[in-house]
N, C-alpha and C positions, 0 to 999 in steps of 0.2 A: 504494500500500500504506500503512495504518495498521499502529502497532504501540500494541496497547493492555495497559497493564497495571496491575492492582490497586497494584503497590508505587504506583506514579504517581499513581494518579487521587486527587481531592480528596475525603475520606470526610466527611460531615455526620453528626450524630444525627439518627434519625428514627427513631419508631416501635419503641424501644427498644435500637437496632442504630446504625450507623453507612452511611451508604451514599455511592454516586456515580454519578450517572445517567450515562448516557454524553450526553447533552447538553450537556456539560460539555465536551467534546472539539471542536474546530474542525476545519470541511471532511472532517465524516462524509457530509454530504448527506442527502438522504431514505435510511432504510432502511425494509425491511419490517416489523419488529420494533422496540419499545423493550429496551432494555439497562440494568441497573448491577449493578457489583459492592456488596457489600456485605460488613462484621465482625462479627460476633458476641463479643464480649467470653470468655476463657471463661469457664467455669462460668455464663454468662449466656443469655438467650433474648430472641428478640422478642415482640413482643407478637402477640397474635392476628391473622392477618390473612383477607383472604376478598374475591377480586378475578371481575369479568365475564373478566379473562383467562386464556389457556392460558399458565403458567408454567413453561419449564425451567429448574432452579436446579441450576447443577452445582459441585460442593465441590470447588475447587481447592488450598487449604490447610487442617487441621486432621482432627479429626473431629467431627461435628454428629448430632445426632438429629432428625429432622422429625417433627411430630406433627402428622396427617393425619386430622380428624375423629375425632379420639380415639385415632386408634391409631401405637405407635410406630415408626419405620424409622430403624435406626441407617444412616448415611451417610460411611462413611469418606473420604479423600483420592481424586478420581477417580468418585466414584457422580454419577449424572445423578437427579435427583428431577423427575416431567412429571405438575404439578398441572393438575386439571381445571377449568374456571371453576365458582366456588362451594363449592371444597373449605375449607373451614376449616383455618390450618396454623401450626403457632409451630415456628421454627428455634432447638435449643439447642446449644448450642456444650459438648463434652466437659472432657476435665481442660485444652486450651489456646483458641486464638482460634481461629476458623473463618472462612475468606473465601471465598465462593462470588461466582459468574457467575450472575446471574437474566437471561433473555431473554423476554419476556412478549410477549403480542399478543391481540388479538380474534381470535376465532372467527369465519371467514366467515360465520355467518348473522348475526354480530350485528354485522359490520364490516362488510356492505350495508345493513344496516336504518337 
């Protein structure tokens, strides 16, 4: 068993946010899935992003807004947001900070190819 958590993990800036891959963690092994958490400052956002993978980012602390090819989805504490590859999306963080669990991966057709 791992016990993994946000308070813990090493946060970097990137990409307007603050993150932590979970390759950061020793003797995870191969998983099927890449992993980081990541912060949102509040009253802050990330910058644009737009990825080949399927994304669940789930809001573990705060409340955040996703904005998803234009349109907005508020996200309180507990919401799962399951982007599709090539959706356009900036994470804004509400009146506090927001720390979400992003779990990202290929899509079988494009993880054979």
């Amino acid at each position: 068993m791992h016990k993994l958590t946000v308070s813990e993990a090493e946060l970097a800036p990137s990409n307007g946010i603050h993150i932590g891959r979970w390759s950061q963690y020793a003797g995870l092994g191969a998983l099927p899935f890449d992993a980081m958490w990541f912060e949102v400052p509040a009253h802050g956002q990330s910058k644009t992003d737009c990825h080949p993978e399927v994304e669940l980012a789930v809001v573990v602390d705060g409340e955040a807004t996703f904005t998803v090819d234009g349109r907005d989805t508020p996200a309180p504490r507990g919401t799962a947001i399951l982007l599709q590859p090539g959706e356009s999306h900036v994470v804004h963080a509400n009146d506090g900070p927001v720390r979400v669990l992003s779990i990202y991966w290929l899509p079988e057709e494009k993880a054979d190819a």
